[in-house]
ZAMARGU-4260 file (C-alpha; in steps of 0.2 Angstrom, whole numbers, plus 5000, padded with zeros to 4 digits):
<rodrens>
0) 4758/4704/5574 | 4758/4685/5578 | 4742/4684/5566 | 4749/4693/5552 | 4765/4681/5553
5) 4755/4667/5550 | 4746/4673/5537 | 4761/4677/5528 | 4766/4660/5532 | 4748/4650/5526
10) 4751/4662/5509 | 4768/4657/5506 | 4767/4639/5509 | 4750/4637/5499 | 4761/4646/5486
15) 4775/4635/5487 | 4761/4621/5485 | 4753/4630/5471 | 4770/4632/5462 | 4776/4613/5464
20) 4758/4607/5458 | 4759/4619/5441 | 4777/4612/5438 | 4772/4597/5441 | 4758/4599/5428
25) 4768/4607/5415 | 4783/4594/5415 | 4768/4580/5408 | 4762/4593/5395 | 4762/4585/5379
30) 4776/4592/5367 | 4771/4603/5354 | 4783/4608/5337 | 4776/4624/5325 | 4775/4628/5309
35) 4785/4641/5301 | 4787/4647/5282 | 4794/4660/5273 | 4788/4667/5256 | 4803/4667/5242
40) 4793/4672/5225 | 4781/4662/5220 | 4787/4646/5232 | 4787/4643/5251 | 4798/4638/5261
45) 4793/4628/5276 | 4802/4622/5293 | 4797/4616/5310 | 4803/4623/5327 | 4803/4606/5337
50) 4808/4602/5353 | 4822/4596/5362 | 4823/4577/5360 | 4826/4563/5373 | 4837/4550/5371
55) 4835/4531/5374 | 4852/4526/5383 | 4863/4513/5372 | 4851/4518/5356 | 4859/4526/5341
60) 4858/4548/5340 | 4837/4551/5342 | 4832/4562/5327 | 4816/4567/5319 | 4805/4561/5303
65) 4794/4574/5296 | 4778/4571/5286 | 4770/4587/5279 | 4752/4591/5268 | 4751/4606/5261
70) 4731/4608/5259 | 4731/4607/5241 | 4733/4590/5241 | 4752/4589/5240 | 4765/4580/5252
75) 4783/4578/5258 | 4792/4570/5270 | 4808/4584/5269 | 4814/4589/5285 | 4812/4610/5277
80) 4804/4608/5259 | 4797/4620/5250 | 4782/4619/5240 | 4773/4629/5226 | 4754/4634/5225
85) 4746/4628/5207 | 4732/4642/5214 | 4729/4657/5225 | 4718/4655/5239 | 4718/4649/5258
90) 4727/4634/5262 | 4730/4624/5280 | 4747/4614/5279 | 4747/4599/5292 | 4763/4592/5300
95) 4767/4577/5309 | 4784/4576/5317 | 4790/4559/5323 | 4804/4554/5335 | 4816/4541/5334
100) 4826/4533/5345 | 4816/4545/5358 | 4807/4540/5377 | 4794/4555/5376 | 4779/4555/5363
105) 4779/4561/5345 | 4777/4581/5349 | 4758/4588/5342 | 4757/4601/5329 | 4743/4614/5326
110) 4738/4616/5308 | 4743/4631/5299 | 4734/4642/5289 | 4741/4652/5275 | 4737/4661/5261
115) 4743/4662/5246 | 4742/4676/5235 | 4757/4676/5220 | 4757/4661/5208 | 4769/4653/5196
120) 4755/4655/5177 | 4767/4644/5170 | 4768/4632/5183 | 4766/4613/5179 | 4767/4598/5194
125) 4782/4587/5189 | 4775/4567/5187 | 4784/4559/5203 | 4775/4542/5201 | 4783/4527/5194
130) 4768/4515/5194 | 4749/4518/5195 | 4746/4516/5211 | 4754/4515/5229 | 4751/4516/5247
135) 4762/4524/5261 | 4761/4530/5279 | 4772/4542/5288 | 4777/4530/5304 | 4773/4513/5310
140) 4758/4513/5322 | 4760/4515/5340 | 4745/4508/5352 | 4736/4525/5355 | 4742/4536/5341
145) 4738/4542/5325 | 4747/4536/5309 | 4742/4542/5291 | 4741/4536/5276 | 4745/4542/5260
150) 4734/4531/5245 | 4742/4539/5229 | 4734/4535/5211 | 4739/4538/5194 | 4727/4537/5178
155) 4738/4529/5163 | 4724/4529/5152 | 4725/4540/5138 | 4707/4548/5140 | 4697/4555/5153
160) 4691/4543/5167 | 4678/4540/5182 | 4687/4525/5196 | 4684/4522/5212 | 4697/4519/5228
165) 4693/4506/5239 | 4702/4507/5259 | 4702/4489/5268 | 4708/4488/5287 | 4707/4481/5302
170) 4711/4459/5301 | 4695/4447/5303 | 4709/4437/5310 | 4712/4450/5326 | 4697/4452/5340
175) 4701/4471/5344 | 4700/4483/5330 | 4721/4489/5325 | 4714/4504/5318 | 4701/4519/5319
180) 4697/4530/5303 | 4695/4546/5312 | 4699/4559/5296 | 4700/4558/5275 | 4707/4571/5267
185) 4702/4573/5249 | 4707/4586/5236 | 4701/4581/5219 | 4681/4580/5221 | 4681/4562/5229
190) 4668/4555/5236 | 4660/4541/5248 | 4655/4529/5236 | 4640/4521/5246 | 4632/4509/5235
195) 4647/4496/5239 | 4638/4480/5243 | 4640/4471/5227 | 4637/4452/5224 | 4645/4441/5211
200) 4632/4435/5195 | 4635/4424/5181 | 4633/4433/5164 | 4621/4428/5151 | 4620/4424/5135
205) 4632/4433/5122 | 4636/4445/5138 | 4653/4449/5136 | 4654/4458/5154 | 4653/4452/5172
210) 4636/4459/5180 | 4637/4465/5197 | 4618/4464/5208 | 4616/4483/5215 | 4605/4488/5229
215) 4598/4499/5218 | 4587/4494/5203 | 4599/4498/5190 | 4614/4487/5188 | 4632/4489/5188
220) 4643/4483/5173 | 4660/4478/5174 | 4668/4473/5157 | 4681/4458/5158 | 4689/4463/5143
225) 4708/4463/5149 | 4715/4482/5142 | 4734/4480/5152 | 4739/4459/5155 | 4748/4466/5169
230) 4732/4473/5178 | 4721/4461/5187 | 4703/4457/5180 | 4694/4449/5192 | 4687/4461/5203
235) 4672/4451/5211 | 4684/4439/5217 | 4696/4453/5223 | 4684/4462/5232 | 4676/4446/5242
240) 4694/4441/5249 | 4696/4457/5255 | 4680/4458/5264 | 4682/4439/5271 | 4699/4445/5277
245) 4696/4464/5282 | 4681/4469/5294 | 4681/4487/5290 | 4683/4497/5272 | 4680/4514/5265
250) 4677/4517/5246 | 4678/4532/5237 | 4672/4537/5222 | 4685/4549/5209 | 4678/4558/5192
255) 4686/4568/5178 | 4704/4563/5180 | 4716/4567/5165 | 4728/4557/5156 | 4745/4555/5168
260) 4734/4565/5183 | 4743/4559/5198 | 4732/4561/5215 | 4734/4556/5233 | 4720/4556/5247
265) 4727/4556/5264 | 4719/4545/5280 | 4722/4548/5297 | 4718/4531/5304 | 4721/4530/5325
270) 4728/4516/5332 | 4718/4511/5346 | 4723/4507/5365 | 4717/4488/5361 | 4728/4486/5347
275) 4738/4470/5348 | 4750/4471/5363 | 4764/4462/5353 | 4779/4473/5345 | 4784/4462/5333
280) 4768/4459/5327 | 4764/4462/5304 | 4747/4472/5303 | 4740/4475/5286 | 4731/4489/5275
285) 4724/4483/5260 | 4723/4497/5243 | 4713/4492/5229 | 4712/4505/5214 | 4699/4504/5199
290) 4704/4516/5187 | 4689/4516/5177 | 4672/4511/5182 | 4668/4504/5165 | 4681/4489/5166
295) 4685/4478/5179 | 4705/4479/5179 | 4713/4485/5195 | 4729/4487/5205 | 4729/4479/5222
300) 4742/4486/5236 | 4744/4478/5253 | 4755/4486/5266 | 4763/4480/5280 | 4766/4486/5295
305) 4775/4483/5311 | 4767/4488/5327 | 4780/4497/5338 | 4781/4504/5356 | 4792/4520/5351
310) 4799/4523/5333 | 4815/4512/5330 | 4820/4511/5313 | 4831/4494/5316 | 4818/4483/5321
315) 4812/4464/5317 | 4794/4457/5317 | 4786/4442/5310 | 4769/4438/5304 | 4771/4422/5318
320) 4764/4432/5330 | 4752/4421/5336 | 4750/4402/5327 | 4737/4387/5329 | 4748/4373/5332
325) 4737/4362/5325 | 4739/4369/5306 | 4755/4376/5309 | 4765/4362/5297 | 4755/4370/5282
330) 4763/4387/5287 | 4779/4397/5279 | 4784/4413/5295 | 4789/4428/5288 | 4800/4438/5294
335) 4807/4455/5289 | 4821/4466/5299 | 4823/4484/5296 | 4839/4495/5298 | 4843/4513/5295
340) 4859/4519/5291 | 4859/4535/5304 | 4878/4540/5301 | 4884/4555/5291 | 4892/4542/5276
345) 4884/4529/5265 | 4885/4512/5271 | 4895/4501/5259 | 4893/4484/5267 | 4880/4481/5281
350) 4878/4463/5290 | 4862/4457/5297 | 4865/4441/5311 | 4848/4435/5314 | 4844/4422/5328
355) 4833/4407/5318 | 4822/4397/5333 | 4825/4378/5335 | 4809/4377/5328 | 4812/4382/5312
360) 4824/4374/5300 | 4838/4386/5292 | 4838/4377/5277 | 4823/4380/5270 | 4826/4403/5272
365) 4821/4411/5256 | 4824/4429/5253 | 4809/4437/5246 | 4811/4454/5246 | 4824/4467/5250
370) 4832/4484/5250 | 4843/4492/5242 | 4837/4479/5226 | 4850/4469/5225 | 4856/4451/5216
375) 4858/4435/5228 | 4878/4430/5229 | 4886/4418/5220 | 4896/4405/5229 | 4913/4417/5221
380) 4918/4432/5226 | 4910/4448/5213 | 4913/4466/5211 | 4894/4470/5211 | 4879/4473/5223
385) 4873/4458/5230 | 4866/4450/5247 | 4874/4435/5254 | 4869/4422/5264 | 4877/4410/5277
390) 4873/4399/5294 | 4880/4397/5310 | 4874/4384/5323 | 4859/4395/5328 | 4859/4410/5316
395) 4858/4418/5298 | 4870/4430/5293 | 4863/4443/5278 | 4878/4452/5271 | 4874/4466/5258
400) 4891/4469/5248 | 4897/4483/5237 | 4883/4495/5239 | 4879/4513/5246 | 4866/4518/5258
405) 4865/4535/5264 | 4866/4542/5280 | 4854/4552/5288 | 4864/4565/5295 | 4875/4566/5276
410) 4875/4580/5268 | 4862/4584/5253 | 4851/4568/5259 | 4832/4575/5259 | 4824/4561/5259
415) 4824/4551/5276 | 4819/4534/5268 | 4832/4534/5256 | 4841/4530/5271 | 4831/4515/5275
420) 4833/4496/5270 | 4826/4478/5272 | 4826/4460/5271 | 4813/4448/5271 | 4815/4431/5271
425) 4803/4418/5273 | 4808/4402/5282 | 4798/4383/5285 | 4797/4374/5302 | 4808/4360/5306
430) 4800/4343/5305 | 4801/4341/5324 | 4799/4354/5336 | 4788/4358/5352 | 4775/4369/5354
435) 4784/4383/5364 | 4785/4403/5365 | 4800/4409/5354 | 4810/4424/5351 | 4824/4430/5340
440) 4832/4447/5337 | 4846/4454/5326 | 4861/4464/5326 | 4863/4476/5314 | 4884/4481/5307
445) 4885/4494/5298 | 4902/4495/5289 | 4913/4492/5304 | 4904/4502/5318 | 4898/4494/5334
450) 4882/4482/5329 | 4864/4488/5335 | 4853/4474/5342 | 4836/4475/5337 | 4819/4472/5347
455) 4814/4453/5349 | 4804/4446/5338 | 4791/4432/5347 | 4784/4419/5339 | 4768/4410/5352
460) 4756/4397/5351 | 4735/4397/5354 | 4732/4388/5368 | 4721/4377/5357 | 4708/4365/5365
465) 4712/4346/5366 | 4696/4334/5369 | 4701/4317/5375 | 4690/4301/5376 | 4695/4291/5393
470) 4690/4276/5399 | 4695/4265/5414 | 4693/4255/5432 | 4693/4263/5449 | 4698/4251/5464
475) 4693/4256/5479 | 4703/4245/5492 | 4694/4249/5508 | 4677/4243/5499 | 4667/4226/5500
480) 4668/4219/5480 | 4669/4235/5474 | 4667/4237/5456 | 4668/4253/5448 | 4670/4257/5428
485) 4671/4275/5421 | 4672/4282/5403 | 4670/4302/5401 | 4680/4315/5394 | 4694/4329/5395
490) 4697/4345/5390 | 4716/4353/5391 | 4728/4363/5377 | 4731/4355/5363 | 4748/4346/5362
495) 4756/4358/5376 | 4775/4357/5378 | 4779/4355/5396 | 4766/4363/5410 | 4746/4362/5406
500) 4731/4362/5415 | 4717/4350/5411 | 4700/4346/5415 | 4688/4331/5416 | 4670/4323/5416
505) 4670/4307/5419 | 4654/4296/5421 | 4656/4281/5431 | 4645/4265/5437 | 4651/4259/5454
510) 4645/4244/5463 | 4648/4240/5481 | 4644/4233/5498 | 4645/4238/5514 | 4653/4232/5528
515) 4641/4218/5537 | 4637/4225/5555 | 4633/4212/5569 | 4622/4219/5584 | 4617/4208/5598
520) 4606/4209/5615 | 4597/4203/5628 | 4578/4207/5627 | 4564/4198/5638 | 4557/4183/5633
525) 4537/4172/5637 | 4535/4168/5654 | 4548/4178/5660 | 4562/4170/5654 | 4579/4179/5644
530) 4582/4178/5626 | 4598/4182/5615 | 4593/4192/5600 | 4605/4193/5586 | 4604/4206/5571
535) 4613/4204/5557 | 4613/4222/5544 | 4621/4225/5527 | 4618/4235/5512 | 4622/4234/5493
540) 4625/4248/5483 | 4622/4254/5464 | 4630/4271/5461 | 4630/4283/5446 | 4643/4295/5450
545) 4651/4311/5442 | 4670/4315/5445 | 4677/4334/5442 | 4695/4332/5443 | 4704/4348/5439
550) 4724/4345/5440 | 4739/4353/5432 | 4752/4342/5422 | 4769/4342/5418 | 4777/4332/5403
555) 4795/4326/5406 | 4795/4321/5386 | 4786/4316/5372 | 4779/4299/5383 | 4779/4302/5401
560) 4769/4316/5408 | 4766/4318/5428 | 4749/4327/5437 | 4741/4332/5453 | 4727/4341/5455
565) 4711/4340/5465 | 4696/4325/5464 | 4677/4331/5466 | 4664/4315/5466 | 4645/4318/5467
570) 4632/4302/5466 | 4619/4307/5454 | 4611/4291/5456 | 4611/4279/5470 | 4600/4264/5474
575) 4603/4255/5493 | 4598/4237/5497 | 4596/4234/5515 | 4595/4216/5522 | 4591/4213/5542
580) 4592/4194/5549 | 4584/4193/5565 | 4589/4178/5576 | 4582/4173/5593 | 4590/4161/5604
585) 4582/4148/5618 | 4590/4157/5634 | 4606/4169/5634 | 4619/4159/5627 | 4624/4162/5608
590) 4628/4141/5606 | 4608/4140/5613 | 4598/4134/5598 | 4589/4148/5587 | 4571/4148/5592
595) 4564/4162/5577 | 4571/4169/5561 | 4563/4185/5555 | 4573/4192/5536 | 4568/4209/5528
600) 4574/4218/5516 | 4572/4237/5510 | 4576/4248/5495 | 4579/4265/5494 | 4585/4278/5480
605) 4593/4295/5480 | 4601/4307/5471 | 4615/4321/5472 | 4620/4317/5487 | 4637/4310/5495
610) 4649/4323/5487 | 4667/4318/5490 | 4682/4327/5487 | 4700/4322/5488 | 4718/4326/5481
615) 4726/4316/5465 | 4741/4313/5459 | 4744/4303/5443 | 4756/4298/5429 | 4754/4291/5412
620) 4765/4282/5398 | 4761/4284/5379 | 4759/4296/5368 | 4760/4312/5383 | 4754/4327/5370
625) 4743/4319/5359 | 4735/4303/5355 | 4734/4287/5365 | 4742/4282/5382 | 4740/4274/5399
630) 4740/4282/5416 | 4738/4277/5435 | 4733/4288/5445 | 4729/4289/5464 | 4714/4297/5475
635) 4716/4304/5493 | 4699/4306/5498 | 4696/4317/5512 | 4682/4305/5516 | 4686/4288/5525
640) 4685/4271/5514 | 4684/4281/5497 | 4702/4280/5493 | 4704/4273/5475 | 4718/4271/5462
645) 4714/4274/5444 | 4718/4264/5428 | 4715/4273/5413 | 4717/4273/5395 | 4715/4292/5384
650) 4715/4295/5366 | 4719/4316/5365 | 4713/4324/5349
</rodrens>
């Protein structure tokens, strides 16, 4: 009876164990949201069964964006749209569900299949571009998550024609790839165009074409005769920037495309773990669009983007993520703030109070772009859309007046970026400022409601590297007629703002004696008698010596800096002169008169020896970030008699 209790006991506990470990495991599941359709006639109607969301305390109401592919080369990003089939036939309709103003992970979505088997004859796609080329991407990328991007392209010629699509990503500027091209989803017969490692060649004679040198033994022709002044010409050159500024690109090659065709070719590009760390950091995607192989006009398209930690749609970044402080004077930041009208009713006024940095002067802001499109003030008061602009003691106030941005939760609004707006502004440095970390944010009032602070936006400096030429006298007070003179070099951050650390070689030639040493005795002397001898030893030095000091330093200001750190001395070269005098006096007494002199004298060399080490402290006048200055320093060996004090003078470049 006893057993079987226990075995009931050991089941029901492993059970209990078994049970909390499989909840445990489902609650991390990821979330997952399905696809569902209906069939009305010849059109289907889509939706998506998503999951509960999970709100961010004190953000605005969480929602979801929707991005849909149909499989027939078709888009939307409805919340339920429905879509008609140009053809019968299998199709597999994609959906990525994003979540805003939410702590969990966008949910995952298994394609669809379906198939479609009534058609519209009469069916004809509606034109829905406005210009001939345009990039697009269904959410900002998130470190570890996938993002696509819709490349769209429209051929405007009035005749059949052959292009080709070319795909730049990842910055040269950034030491971990942003992105991963893990999928492209094509519709219209394009191809990888392989054969892309073109080089510039000057044309020849009567030539009226640019010649491009192919791997292969035929050539390529790109005529330069301008068909659209709006277009650009100079594809060589384009193509060359984009690969001295991109590391990785993907070119594809379209044939056959009819007169006002419009097309779209989807990438799903992974943003990788390593991605840059920074959320208010602008990455970029570079589109460039030939529409016809036989000329070399193009369209270029570069999108930017803002690296996010979870999808916020107010949000500010800056492309002053990370700046060299040496060339920073020749540099304009840009900055762009995001907002989104999430309420049930258009927006008719919506004010933006940025934070501007110290650094940067307020006068010098210029708005460059912005949504809703809008005109810039006048100084009186108008009836019309426009943006304002005016200045506090540390921040810039964007006002847009008299318009009407839609909500997202307002009825009949389809269209989640219709609901979306910008402004970006670009904005010089003041003429003095110090080399240290940044951040600004925004607070976003929409109408009269309660105003939503944005993210921070951080601008930092590269540590830089500094090399200084130094030069000075070390005096060593416990030595005989010391002489010691040094010249070497450091190394530390270039013009840092308060704490540094820096590092130094110096090379120094130290001369010296040693103390003189008197020894005397009483040693037997001819017939018997007693003798005083007397010895007389000192030595002369001639040392090469290294110094390591590694210290840290602190500049009050601009001219005085303080230092401390630690001192490491190591002879590399040292040459010894030893001198003995020998005196021997009649009898014991030392006033007795000297009977014999002996002198001798001995050399000797030696190297890497005599390592000394010692703690410094230091400070210096002059120029304390960059350029020239003077400093004293002091040197607590841990070694007696080797106590010195410095007098330097540095040049930091």
């Amino acid at each position: 009876m006893k057993t079987n209790a226990f075995v009931f006991g050991f089941l029901l506990s492993f059970l209990t164990v078994f049970s909390q470990q499989n909840t445990a495991t489902d609650s991390i599941k990821p979330r997952v949201a399905s696809i569902n359709y209906k069939t009305a006639g010849d059109s289907l109607s889509f939706t998506a069964d998503t999951p509960p969301l999970e709100q961010i305390a004190g953000a605005p109401k969480a929602f979801y964006t929707y991005y849909w592919e149909f499989g027939d080369g078709n888009y939307s990003k409805e919340k339920n749209p429905k879509h008609i089939y140009k053809d019968k036939g299998d199709y597999e309709v994609k959906l990525w569900v994003t979540n805003n103003y939410d702590t969990g992970k966008p949910p995952v979505t298994r394609p669809k299949k379906i198939n479609v088997a009534k058609t519209d004859d009469d069916f004809q796609a509606q034109a829905s571009m406005t210009e001939d080329f345009t990039l697009q991407r269904n959410r900002e990328p998130v470190p570890d998550q996938d993002m696509v991007l819709i490349m769209s392209y429209k051929n405007e010629n009035d005749y059949l024609s052959d292009g080709r699509l070319y795909l730049f990503y990842n910055e040269q500027k950034y030491a971990a790839d942003n992105f991963e091209l893990i999928d492209t989803r094509t519709h219209h017969g394009e191809q990888d165009f392989i054969n892309n490692d073109v080089v510039y060649n000057n044309p020849k004679d009567d030539f009226e074409g640019t010649l491009l040198a192919s791997t292969e033994n035929n050539s390529l022709t790109y005529y330069q005769k301008q068909q659209d002044s709006t277009k650009k010409t100079d594809l060589p050159k384009t193509l060359k920037e984009s690969n001295d500024y991109y590391k990785n690109s993907k070119v594809l090659e379209f044939k056959n495309m009819e007169p006002k065709e419009e097309r779209n070719v989807f990438f799903t590009l992974k943003t990788t773990p390593e991605m840059l760390k920074d959320t208010s950091a602008i990455i970029s995607v570079r589109g460039v669009y030939v529409p016809d192989s036989n000329f070399s006009n193009h369209t270029v398209k570069e999108m930017e983007m803002e690296i996010v930690t979870s999808h916020d749609p107010n949000k500010m970044s800056s492309n002053g993520t990370f700046l060299n402080y040496r060339l920073v004077r020749f540099k304009t930041l840009k900055y762009k703030i995001k907002f989104q009208n999430n309420g049930e009713g258009p927006a008719r006024k919506i004010r933006l109070e940025t934070d501007i940095p110290e650094m940067l002067d307020k006068q010098t802001i210029e708005v460059i772009d912005m949504y809703p499109k809008v005109k810039i003030c006048p100084k009186q008061e108008v009836q019309y859309s426009c943006l304002d602009t005016t200045f506090t003691d540390k921040q810039a106030i964007f006002t847009f007046k008299n318009i009407y941005l839609p909500g997202s939760e307002q009825k009949n609004v389809k269209e989640y970026d219709s609901t979306k707006g910008f402004v970006k502004y670009k904005i010089k440095f003041s003429k003095d400022f110090h080399k240290k970390k940044t951040r600004s944010r925004t607070a976003i009032i929409f109408d009269k409601n309660e105003p939503i602070i944005t993210n921070y936006s951080t601008t930092r400096f590269l540590p830089g590297i500094s090399i200084g030429a130094k030069a000075g006298y070390n005096y060593f007070p416990d030595l005989k007629d010391s002489k010691s003179y040094f010249v070497g070099a450091t190394v530390s951050p270039y013009k840092s703002y308060r704490w540094y650390w820096q590092v130094e070689l110096l090379n120094s030639f130290h001369n010296y004696d040693s103390e003189t040493t008197v020894t005397e005795e009483i040693i037997g002397g001819a017939q018997g008698f007693e003798q005083l001898q007397r010895t007389t030893a000192s030595s002369s030095f001639q040392n090469i010596d290294w110094e390591v000091p590694i210290l840290v330093r602190y500049n009050i200001n601009n001219y005085i800096g303080l230092g401390a750190g630690l001192n490491n001395m190591i002879t590399l070269s040292e040459k010894r002169d030893e001198s003995l005098l020998i005196e021997r006096f009649e009898g014991t007494n030392p006033l007795a008169p000297i009977i014999e002199t002996l002198n001798t004298s001995s050399e000797f060399t030696d190297s890497f020896t005599n390592l000394r080490t010692g703690f410094l402290v230091e400070v210096t006048g002059g120029f304390a970030r960059i350029g020239p200055s003077f400093g004293a320093r002091y040197v607590f060996s841990f070694k007696d008699n080797f106590n010195y004090l410095q007098l330097y003078g540095i040049w930091k470049f």
